[in-house]
C-alpha positions as CSV (number, residue, x, y, z in Angstrom):
1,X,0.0,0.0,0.0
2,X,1.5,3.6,-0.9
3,X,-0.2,4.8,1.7
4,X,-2.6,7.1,-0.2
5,X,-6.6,7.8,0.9
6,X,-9.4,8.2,-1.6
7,X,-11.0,11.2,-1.2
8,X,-14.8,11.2,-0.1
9,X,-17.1,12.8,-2.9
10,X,-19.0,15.1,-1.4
11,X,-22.9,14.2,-2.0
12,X,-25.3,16.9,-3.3
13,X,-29.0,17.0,-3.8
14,X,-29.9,15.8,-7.2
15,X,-33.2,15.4,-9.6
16,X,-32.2,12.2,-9.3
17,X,-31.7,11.9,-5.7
18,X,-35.0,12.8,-5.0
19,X,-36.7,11.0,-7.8
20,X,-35.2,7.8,-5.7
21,X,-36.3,9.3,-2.3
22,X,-39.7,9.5,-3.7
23,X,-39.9,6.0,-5.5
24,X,-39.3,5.0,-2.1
25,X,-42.2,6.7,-0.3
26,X,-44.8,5.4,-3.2
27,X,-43.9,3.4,-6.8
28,X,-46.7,6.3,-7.8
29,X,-45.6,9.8,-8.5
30,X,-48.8,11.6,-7.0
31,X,-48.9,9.2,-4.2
32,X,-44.8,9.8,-3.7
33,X,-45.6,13.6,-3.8
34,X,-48.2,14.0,-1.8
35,X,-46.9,11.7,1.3
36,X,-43.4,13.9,0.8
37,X,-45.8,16.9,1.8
38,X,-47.1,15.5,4.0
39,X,-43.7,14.3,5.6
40,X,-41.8,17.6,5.5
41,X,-45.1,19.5,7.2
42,X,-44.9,16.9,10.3
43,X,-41.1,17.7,10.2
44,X,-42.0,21.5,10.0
45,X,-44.2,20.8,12.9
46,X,-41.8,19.2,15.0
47,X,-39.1,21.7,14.8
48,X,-41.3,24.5,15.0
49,X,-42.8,23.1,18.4
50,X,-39.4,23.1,19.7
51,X,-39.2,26.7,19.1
52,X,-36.2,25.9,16.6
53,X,-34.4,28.7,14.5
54,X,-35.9,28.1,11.2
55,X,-38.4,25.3,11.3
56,X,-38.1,24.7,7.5
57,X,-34.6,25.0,6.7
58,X,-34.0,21.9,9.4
59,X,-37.2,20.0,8.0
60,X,-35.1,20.1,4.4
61,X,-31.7,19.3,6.1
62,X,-33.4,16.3,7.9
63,X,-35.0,15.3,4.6
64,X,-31.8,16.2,2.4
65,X,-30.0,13.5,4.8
66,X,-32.4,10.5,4.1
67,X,-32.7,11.3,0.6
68,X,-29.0,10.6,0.5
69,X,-29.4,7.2,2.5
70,X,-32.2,6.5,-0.2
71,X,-29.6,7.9,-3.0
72,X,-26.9,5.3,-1.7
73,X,-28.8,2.4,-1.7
74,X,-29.8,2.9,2.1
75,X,-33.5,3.6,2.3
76,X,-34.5,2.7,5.4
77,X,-37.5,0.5,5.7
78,X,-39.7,3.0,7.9
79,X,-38.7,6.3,5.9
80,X,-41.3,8.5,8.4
81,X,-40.0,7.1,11.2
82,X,-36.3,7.1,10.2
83,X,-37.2,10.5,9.1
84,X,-38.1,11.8,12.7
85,X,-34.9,10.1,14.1
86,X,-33.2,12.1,12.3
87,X,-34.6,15.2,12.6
88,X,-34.0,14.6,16.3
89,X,-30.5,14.8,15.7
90,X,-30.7,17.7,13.5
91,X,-32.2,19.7,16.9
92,X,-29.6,18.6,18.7
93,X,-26.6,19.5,16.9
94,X,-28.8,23.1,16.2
95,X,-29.2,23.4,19.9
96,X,-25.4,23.0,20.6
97,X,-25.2,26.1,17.7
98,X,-23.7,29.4,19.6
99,X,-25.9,31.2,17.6
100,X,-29.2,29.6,18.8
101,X,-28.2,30.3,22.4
102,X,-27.8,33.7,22.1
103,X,-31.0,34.1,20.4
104,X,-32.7,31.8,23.5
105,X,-31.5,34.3,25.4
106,X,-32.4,37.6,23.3
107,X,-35.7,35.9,23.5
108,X,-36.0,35.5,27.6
109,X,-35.0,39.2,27.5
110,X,-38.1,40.4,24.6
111,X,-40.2,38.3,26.5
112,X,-39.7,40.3,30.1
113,X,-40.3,43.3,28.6
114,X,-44.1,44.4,28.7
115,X,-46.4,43.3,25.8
116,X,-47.2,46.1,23.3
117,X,-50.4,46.0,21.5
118,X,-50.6,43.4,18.3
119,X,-48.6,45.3,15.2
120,X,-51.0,46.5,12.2
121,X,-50.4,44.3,9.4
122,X,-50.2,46.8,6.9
123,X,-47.1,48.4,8.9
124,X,-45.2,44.8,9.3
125,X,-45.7,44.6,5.7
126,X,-44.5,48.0,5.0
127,X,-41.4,47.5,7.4
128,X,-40.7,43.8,5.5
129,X,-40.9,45.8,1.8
130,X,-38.6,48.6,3.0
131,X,-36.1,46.0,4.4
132,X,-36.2,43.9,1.2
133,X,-35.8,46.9,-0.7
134,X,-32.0,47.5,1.3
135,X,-31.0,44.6,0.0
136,X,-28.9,44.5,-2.9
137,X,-30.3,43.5,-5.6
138,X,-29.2,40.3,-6.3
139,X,-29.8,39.2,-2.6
140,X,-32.9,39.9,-3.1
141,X,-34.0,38.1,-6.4
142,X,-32.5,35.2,-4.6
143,X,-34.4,35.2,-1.3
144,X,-37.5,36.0,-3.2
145,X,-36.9,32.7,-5.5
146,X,-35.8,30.9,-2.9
147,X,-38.7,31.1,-0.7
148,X,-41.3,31.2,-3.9
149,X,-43.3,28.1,-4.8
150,X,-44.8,25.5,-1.8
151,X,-43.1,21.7,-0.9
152,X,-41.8,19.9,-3.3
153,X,-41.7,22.1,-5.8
154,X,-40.1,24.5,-3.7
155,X,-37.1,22.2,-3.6
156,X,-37.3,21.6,-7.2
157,X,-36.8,25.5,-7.6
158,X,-34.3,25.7,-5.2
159,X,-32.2,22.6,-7.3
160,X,-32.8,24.9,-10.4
161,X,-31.4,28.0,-8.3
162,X,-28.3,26.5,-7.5
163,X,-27.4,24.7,-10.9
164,X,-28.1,28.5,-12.8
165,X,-25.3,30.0,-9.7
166,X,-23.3,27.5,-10.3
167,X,-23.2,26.2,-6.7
168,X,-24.5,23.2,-4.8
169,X,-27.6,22.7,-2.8
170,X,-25.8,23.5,0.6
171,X,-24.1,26.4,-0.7
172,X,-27.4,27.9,-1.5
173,X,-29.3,27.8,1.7
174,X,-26.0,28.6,3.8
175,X,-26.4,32.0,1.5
176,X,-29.9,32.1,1.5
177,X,-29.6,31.7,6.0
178,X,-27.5,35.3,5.1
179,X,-29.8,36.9,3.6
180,X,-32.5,36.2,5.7
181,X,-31.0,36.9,9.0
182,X,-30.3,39.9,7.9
183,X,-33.8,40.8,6.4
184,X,-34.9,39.2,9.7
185,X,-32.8,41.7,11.6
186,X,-34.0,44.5,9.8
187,X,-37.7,44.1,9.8
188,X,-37.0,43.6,13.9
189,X,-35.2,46.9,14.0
190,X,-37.8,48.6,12.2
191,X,-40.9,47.1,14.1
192,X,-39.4,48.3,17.4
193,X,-38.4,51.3,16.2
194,X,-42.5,52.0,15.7
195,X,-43.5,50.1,18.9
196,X,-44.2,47.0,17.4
197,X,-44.2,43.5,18.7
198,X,-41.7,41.7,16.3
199,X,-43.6,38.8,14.2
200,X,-42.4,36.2,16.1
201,X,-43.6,36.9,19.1
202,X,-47.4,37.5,17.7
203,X,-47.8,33.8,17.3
């Protein structure tokens, strides 16, 4: 032996990835589809109960990880409850994040503070459009694609996003996480800055 290591390819999200995922959920497309939905809205669920940071951005990681499973020829036999195992370890390795403890305890600190009257819609939508409009502008034809469209589809867009930027899947939503914190930071800023309980605490 010379002593020499292959390399590990790095695994990306594919068409073809997720055409196997799916097979795997249902031999029928619509079927496939529509438990998939249904799947990443439990997922949604689950992290957003647990108060994470970005309920569907860990839904898609969680499902990203067992479409690669299903990619390598791993599919697990009990894909929703696989699926939930999984996203168990997502929140954990979230929770251990720097980030998300600051923000638990930005949140202990908003929550202290008296309760201001519900925000007019029209004036959260106003602060959201002049935050979006700060952006440059090719931040912000890429946050508005990446968030367009519903489910699967969604993720068919985003596969479509990344292969005209010439980047992979991960790249993209590690940029797209940018640009949202700091739209998410703005709009905050702003709602405060006219008295106004920020959106996340309206719910």
């Amino acid at each position: 032996m010379d002593g020499t290591t292959t390399p590990k390819i790095r695994w990306e999200l594919t068409r073809e990835a997720l055409a196997k995922f799916l097979a795997c959920l249902d031999p029928d497309a619509e079927r496939a589809g529509e438990m998939y939905e249904a799947l990443r809205t439990a997922l949604v669920k689950f992290f957003q109960w647990r108060r994470a940071l970005f309920p569907e951005e860990l839904a898609d990681e969680a499902l990203n990880r067992v479409i690669r499973k299903a990619d390598e020829g791993e599919a697990p036999r009990d894909v929703p409850t696989y699926c939930h195992g999984v996203a168990r370890l997502v929140l954990l390795e979230t929770l251990r994040r720097p980030e998300n403890r600051r923000a638990d305890l930005e949140e202990i600190e908003s929550l202290a503070a008296p309760a201001p009257d519900l925000p007019d819609e029209d004036e959260r939508q106003s602060c959201f459009d002049g935050c979006l409009r700060e952006l440059p502008v090719e931040n912000r034809r890429l946050i508005m694609r990446y968030y367009q469209d519903e489910r699967r589809r969604k993720i068919e867009n985003r596969l479509a996003l990344a292969e005209e930027l010439g980047i992979d899947i991960t790249a993209l939503r590690n940029r797209a996480l940018r640009i949202r914190d700091k739209l998410d930071k703005c709009v905050t800023r702003c709602l405060k800055q006219n008295n106004l309980r920020p959106l996340s605490q309206t719910k």
